[in-house]
BALOBA-1460 file (C-alpha; in Angstrom, 3 decimals):
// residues 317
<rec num="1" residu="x" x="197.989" y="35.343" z="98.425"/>
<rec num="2" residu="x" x="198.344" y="37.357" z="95.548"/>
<rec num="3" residu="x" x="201.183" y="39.588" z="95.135"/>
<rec num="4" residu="x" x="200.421" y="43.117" z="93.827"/>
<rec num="5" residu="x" x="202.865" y="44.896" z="91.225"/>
<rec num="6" residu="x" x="205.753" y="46.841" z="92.999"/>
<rec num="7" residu="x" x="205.851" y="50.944" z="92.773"/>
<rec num="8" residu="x" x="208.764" y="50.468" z="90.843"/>
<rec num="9" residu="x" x="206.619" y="48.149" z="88.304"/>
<rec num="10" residu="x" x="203.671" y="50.806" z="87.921"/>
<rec num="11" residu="x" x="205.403" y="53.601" z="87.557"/>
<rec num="12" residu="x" x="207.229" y="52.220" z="84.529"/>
<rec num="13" residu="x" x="204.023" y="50.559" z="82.783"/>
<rec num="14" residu="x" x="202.253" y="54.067" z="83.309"/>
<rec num="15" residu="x" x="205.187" y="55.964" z="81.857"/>
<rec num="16" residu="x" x="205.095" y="53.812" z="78.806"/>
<rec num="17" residu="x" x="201.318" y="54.311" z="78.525"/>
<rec num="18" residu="x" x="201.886" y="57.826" z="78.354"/>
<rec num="19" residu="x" x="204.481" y="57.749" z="76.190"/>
<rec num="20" residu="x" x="202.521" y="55.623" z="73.744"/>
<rec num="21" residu="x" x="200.027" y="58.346" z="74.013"/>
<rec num="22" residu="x" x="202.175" y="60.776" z="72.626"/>
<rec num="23" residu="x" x="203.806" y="59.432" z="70.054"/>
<rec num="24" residu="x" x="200.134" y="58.290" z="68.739"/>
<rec num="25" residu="x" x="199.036" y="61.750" z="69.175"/>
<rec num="26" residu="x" x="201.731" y="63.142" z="67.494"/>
<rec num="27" residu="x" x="201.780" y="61.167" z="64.250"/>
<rec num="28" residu="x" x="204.666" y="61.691" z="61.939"/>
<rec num="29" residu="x" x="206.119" y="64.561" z="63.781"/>
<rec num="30" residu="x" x="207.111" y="62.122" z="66.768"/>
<rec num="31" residu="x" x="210.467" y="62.409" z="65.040"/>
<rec num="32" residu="x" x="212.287" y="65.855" z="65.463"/>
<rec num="33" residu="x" x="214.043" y="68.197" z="62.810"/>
<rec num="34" residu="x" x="217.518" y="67.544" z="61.119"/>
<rec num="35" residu="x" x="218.799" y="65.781" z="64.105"/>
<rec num="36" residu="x" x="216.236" y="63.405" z="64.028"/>
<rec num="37" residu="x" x="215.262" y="63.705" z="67.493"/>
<rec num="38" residu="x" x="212.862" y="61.354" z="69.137"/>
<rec num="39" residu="x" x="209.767" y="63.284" z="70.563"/>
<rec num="40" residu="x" x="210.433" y="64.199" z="74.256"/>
<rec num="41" residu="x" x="208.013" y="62.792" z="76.781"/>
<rec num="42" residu="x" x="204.832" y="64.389" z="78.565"/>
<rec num="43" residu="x" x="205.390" y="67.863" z="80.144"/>
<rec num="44" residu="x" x="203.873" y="68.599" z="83.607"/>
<rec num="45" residu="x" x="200.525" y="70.305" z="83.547"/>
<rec num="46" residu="x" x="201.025" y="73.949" z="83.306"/>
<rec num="47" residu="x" x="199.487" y="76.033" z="86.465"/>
<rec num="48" residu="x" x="197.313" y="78.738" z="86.555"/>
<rec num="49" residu="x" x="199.708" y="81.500" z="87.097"/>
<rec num="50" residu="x" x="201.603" y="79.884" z="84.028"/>
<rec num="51" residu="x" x="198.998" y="80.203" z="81.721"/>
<rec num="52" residu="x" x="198.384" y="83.714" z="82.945"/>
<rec num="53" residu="x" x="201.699" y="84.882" z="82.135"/>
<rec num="54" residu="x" x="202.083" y="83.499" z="78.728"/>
<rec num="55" residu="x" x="199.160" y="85.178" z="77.695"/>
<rec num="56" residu="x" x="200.638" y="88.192" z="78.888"/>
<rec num="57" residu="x" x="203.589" y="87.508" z="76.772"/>
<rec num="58" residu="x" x="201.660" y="86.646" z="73.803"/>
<rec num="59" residu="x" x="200.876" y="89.970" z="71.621"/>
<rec num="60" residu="x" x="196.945" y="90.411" z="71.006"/>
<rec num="61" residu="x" x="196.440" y="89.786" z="67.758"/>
<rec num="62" residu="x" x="194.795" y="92.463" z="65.061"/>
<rec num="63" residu="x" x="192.100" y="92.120" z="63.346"/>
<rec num="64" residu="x" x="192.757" y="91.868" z="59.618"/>
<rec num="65" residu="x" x="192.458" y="95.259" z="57.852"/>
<rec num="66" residu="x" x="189.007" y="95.685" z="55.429"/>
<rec num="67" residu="x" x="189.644" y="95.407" z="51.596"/>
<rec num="68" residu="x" x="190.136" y="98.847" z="50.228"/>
<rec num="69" residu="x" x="187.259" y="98.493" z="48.356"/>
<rec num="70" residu="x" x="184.916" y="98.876" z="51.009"/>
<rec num="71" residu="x" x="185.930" y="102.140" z="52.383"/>
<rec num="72" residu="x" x="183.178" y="104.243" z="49.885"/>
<rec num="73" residu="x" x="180.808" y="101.240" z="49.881"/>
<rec num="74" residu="x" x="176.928" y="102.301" z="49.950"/>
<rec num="75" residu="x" x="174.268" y="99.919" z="51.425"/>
<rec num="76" residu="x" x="170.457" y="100.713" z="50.795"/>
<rec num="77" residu="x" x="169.066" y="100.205" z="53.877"/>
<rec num="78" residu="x" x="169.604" y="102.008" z="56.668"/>
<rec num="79" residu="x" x="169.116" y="101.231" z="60.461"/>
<rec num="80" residu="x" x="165.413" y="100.844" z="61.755"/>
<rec num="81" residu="x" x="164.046" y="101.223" z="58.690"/>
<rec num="82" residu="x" x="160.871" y="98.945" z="57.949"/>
<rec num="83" residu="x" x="161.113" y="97.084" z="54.791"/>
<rec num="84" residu="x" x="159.145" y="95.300" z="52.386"/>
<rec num="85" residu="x" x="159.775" y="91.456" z="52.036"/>
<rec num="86" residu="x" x="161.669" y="91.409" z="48.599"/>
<rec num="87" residu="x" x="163.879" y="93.903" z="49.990"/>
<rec num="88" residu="x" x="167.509" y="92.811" z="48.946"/>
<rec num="89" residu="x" x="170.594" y="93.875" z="50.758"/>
<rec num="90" residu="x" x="172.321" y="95.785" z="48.220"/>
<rec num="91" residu="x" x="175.722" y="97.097" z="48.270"/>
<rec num="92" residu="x" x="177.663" y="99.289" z="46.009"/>
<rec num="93" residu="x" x="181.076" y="100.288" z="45.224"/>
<rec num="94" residu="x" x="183.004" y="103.264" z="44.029"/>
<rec num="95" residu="x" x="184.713" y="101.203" z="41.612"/>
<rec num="96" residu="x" x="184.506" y="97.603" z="40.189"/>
<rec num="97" residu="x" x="186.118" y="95.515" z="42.745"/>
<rec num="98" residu="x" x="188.385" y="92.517" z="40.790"/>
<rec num="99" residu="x" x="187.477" y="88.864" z="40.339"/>
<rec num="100" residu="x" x="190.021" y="88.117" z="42.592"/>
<rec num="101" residu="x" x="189.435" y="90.365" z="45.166"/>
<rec num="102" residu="x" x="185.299" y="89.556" z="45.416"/>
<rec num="103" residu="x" x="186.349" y="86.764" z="47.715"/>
<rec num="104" residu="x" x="188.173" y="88.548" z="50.071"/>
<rec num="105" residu="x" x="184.907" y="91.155" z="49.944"/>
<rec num="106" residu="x" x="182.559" y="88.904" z="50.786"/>
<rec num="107" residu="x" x="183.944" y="87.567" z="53.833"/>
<rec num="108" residu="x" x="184.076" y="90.632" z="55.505"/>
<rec num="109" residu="x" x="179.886" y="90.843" z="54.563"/>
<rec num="110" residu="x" x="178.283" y="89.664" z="57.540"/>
<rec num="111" residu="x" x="174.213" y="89.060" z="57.536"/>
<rec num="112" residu="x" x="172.498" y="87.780" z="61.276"/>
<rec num="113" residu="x" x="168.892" y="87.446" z="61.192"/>
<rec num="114" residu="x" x="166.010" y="86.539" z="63.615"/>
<rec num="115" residu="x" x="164.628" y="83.885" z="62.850"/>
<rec num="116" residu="x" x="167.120" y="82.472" z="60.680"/>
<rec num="117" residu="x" x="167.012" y="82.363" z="56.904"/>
<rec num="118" residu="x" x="169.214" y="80.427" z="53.978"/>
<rec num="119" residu="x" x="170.279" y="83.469" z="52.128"/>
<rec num="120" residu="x" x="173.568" y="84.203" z="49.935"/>
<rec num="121" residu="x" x="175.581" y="87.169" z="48.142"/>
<rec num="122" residu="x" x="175.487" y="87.375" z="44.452"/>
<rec num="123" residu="x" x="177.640" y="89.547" z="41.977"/>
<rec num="124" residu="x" x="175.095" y="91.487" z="39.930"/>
<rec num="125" residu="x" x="175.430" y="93.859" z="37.095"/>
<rec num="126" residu="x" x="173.473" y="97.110" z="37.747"/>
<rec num="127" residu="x" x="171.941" y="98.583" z="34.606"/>
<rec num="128" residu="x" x="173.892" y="101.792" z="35.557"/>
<rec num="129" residu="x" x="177.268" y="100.957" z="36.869"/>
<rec num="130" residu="x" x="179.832" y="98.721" z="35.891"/>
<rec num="131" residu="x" x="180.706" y="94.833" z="36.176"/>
<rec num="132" residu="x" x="181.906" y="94.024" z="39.998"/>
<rec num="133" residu="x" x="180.255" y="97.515" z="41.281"/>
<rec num="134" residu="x" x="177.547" y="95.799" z="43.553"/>
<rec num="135" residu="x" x="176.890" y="92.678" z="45.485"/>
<rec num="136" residu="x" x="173.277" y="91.844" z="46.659"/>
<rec num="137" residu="x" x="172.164" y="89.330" z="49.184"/>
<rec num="138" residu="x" x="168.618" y="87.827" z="49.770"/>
<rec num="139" residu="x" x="167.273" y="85.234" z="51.618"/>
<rec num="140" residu="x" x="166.458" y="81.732" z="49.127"/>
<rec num="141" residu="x" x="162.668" y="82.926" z="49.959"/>
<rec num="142" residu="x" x="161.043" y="86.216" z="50.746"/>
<rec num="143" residu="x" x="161.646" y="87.231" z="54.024"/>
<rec num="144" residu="x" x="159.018" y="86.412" z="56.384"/>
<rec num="145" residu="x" x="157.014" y="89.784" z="58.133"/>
<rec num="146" residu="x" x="158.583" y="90.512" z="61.201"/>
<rec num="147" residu="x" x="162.243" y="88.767" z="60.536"/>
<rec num="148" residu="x" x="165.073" y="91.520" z="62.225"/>
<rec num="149" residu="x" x="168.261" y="91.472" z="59.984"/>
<rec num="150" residu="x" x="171.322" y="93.113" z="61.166"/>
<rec num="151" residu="x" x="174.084" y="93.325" z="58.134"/>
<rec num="152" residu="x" x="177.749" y="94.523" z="58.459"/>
<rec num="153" residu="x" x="180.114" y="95.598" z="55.809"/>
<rec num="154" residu="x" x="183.621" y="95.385" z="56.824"/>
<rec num="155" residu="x" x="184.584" y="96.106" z="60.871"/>
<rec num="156" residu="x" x="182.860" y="100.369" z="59.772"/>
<rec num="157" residu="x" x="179.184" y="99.787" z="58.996"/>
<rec num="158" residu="x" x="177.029" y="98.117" z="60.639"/>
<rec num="159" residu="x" x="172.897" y="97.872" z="59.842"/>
<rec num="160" residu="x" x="169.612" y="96.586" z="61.756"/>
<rec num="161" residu="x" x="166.245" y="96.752" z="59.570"/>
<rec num="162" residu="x" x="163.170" y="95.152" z="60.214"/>
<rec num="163" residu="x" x="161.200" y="93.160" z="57.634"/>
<rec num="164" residu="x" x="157.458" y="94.767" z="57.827"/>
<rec num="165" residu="x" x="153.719" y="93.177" z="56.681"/>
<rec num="166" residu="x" x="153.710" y="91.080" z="53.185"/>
<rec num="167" residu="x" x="152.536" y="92.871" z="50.793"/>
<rec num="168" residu="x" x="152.812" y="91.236" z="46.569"/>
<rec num="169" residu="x" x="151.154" y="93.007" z="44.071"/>
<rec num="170" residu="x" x="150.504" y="90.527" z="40.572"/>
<rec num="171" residu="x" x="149.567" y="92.140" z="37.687"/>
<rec num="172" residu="x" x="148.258" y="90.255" z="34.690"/>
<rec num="173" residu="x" x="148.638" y="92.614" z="31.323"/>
<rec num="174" residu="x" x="146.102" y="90.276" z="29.347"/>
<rec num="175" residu="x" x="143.535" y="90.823" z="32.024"/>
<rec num="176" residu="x" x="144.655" y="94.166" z="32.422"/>
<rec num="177" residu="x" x="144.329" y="94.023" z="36.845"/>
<rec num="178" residu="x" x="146.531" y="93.627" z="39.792"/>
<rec num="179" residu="x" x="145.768" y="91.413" z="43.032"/>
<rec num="180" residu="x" x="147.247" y="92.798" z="45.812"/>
<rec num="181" residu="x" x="147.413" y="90.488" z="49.025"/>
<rec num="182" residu="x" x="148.487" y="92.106" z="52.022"/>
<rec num="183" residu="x" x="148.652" y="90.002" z="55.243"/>
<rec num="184" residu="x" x="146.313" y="87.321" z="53.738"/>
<rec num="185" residu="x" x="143.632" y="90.087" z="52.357"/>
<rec num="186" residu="x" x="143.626" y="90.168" z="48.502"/>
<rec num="187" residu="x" x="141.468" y="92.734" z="46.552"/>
<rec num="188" residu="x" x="141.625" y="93.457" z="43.120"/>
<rec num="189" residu="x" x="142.364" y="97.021" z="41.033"/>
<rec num="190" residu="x" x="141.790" y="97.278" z="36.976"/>
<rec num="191" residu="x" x="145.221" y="98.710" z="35.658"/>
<rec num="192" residu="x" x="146.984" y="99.565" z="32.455"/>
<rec num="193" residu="x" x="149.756" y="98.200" z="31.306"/>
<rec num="194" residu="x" x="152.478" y="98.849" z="28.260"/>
<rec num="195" residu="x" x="150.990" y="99.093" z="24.825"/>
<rec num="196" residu="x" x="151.478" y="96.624" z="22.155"/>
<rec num="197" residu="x" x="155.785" y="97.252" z="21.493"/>
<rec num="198" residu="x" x="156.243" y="99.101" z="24.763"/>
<rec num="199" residu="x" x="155.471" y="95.809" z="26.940"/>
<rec num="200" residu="x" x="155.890" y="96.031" z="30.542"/>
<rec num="201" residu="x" x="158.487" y="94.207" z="32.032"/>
<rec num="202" residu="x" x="157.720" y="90.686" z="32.866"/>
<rec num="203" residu="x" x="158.586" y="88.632" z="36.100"/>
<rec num="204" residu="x" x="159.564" y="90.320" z="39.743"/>
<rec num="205" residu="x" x="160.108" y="94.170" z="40.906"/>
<rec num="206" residu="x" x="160.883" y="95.453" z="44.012"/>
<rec num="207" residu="x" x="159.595" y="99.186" z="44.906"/>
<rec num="208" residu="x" x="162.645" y="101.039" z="44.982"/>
<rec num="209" residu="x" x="161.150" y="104.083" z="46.487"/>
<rec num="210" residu="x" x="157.966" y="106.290" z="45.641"/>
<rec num="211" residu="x" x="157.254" y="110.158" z="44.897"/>
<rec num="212" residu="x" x="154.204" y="112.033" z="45.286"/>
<rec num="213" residu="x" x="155.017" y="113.430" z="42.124"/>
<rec num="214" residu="x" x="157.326" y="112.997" z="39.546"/>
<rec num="215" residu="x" x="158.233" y="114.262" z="36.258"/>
<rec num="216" residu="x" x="158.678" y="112.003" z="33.322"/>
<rec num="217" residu="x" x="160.431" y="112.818" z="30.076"/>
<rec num="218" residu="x" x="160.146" y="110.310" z="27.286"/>
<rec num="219" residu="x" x="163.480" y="111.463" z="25.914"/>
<rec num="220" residu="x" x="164.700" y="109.907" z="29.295"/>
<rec num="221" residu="x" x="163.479" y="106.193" z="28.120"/>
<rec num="222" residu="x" x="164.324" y="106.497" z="24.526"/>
<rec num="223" residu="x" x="160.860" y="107.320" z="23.519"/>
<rec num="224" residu="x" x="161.766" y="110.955" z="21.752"/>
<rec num="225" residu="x" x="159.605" y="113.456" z="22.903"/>
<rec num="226" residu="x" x="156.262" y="111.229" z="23.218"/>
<rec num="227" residu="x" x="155.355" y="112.662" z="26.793"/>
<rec num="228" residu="x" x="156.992" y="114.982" z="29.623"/>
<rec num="229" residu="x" x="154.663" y="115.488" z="32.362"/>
<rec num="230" residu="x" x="153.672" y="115.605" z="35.884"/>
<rec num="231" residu="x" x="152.620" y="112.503" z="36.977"/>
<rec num="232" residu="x" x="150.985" y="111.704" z="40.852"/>
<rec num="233" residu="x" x="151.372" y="108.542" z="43.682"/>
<rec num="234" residu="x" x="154.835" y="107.389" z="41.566"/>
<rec num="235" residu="x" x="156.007" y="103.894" z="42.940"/>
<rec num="236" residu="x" x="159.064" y="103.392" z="41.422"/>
<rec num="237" residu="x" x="159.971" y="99.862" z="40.435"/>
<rec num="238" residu="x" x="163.331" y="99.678" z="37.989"/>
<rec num="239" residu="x" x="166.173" y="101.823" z="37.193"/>
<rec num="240" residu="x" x="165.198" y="101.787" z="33.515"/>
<rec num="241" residu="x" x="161.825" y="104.395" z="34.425"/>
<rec num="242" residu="x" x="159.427" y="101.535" z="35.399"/>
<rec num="243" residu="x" x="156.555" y="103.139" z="37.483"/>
<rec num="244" residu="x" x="153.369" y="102.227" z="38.857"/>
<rec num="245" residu="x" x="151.739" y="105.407" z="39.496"/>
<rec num="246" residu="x" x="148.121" y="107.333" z="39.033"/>
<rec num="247" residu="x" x="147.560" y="108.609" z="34.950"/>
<rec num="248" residu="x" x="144.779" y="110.286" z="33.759"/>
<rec num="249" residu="x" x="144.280" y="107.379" z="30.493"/>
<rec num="250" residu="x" x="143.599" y="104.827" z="33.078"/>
<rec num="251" residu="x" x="139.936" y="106.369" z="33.999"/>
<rec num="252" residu="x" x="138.723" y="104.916" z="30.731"/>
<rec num="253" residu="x" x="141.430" y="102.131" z="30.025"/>
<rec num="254" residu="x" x="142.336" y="100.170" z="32.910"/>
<rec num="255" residu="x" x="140.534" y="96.878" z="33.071"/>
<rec num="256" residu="x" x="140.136" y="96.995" z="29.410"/>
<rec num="257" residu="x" x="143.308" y="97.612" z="27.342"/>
<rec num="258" residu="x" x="147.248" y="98.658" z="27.949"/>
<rec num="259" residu="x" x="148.136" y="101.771" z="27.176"/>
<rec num="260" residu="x" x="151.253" y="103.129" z="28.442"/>
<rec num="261" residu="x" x="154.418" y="103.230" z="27.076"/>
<rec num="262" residu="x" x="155.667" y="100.617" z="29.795"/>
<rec num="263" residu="x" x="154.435" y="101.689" z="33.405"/>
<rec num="264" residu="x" x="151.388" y="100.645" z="35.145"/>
<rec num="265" residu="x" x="148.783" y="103.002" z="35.303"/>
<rec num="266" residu="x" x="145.897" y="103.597" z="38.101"/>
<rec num="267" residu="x" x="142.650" y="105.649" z="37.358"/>
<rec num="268" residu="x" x="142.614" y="109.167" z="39.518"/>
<rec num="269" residu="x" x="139.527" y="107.818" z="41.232"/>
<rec num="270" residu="x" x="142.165" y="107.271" z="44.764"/>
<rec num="271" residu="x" x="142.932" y="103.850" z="43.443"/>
<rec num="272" residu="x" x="146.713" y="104.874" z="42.929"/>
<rec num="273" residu="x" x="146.399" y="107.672" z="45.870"/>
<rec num="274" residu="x" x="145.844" y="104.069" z="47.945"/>
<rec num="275" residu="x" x="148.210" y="102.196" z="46.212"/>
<rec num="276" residu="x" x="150.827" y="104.688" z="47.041"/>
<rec num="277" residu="x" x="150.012" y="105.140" z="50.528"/>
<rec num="278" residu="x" x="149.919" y="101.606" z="51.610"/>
<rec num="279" residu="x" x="153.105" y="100.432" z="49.919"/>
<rec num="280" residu="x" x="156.863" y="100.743" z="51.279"/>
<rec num="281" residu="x" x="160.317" y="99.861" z="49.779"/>
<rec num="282" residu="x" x="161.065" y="96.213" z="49.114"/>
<rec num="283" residu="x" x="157.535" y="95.527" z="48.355"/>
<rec num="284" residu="x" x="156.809" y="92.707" z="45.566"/>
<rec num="285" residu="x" x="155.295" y="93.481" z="42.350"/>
<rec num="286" residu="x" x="155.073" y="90.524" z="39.775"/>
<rec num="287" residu="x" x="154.207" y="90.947" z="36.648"/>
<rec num="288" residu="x" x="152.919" y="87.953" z="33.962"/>
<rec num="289" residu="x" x="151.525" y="88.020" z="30.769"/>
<rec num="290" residu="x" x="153.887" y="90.209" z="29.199"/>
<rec num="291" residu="x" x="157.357" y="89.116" z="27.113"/>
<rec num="292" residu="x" x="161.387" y="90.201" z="28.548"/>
<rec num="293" residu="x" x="161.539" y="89.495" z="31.499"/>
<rec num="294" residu="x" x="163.805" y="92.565" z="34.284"/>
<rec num="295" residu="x" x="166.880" y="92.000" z="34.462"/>
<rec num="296" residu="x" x="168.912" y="91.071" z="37.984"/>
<rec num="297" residu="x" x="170.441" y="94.364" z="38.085"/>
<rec num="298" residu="x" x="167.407" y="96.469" z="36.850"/>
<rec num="299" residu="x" x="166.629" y="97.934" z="40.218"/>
<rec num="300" residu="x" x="166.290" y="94.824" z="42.733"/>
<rec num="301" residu="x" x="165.563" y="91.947" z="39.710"/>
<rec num="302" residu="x" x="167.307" y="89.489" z="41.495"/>
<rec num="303" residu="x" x="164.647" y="87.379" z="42.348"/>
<rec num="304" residu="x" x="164.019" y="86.552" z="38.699"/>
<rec num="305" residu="x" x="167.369" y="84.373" z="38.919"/>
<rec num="306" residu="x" x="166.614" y="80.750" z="40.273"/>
<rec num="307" residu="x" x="168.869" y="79.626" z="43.658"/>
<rec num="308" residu="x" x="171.218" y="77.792" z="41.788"/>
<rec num="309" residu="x" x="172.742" y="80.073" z="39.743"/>
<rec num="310" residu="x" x="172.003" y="83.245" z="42.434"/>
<rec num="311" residu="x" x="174.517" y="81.077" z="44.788"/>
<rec num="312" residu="x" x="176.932" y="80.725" z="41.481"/>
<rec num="313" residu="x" x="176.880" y="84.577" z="41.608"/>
<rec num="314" residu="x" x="178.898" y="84.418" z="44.872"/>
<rec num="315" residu="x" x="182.519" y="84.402" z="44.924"/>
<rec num="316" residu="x" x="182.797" y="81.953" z="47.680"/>
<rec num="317" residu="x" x="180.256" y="79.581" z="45.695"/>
């Protein structure tokens, strides 16, 4: 017969497992402080009730307080708005927030979307406001129709939009039209662009925002007192005066030469009237052909800037 180990026996090998155990667990802090204390053995398994009442002893901790700098901070959208699908998030600051603080900024910028998208902040300079004044975000790609993006700023604002139909707009200045594909349909419009020296902008706008009329004042653009004038179905595209909007020169010029002293010009036929009425903020509008391309932080340019270096914009990149 075989004789089994004694109590006695298996109680000691299974204390020295355990004790094994914890010293492996424990690594180099197995030894104690100053005194050089060995590491005590395994504690009995807390209950219930003792768990319960350290948490009650425990104080709750606090959520960290926002950075300063994003108590006056503006976003541009604004909840259940519908938005085009270039539409940055873009948000601004009173004053330039410090290199060393952007960090701390951006990791109180939250962005959940449905379905999910590979997107990232970027420090850009706006054409109007100064270095470390606004941080955009966008998605690696344009969103895709229908994607529902909820962005918070710090533990006070909080945002949900709604990314609407595609709609791109390309116009070519040498053949002096714009395709338009919306939802898969494409049809083409003849257009004017900038005259020879006042070149449209080249590469990617986003509509900012459109007027059924605006004024325009050349001495506003650096172009003396060349035009000031009412001007109808105004879709505006940069913060340097870029419109695409209805003029009067296009009835005889569009399809056949440029024009304008840099915005894109529809005949008065209801070509811009249905221009106007079909498009909505964050809306594409490419242009190609022309020569300088818009800058990041001329209106919502960002999309001009390839991935790589739109992630080395971010102060967690």
């Amino acid at each position: 017969m075989t004789t089994g180990m004694t109590t006695t026996g298996r109680a000691t090998r299974a204390w020295g497992a355990a004790a094994l155990c914890s010293l492996a667990l424990a690594g180099c802090s197995a030894v104690g402080g100053a005194d050089g204390d060995r590491a005590s053995g395994p504690k009995p398994e807390s209950t219930a009730a003792d768990r319960a009442s350290s948490a009650r002893q425990q104080p709750s901790a606090k959520p960290a307080p926002d950075p300063a700098a994003l108590k006056d901070a503006r976003l541009n959208v604004s909840s259940g708005q519908t938005v085009g699908v270039g539409m940055p998030i873009s948000l601004t600051f009173a004053r330039p927030v410090p290199v060393a603080e952007r960090a701390a900024v951006e990791r109180r910028l939250k962005v959940e979307t449905s379905p999910g998208v590979t997107g990232s902040w970027s420090w850009v300079k706006d054409r109007n406001l100064l270095e470390g004044q606004r941080v955009d975000y966008r998605p690696r790609e344009p969103w895709k129709p229908g994607t529902e993006v909820t962005v918070r700023a710090g533990s006070g604002t909080a945002r949900t939009f709604e990314v609407g139909r595609s709609l791109v707009a390309t116009v070519d200045v040498r053949t002096h039209t714009m395709r338009v594909v919306k939802d898969g349909r494409t049809r083409e419009v003849k257009v004017t662009a900038g005259a020879p020296g006042m070149d449209t902008w080249n590469g990617t706008m986003v509509v900012l925002d459109k007027q059924s009329r605006v004024l325009m004042d050349s001495r506003t653009v650096g172009y003396g007192k060349a035009y000031k004038d009412y001007y109808n179905y105004a879709v505006h595209l940069t913060t340097s005066g870029t419109y695409l909007h209805e003029n009067p020169n296009a009835n005889a010029t569009a399809g056949e030469s440029n024009v304008t002293h840099g915005c894109i010009g529809l005949a008065t036929d209801g070509t811009a009237r249905r221009f106007y009425e079909e498009v909505i903020p964050g809306d594409i509008v490419r242009v190609v052909g022309s020569k300088e391309t818009v800058a990041a932080g001329n209106g919502y340019g960002g999309w001009n800037v390839g991935w790589k270096q739109w992630r080395a914009g971010s102060a967690l990149n």
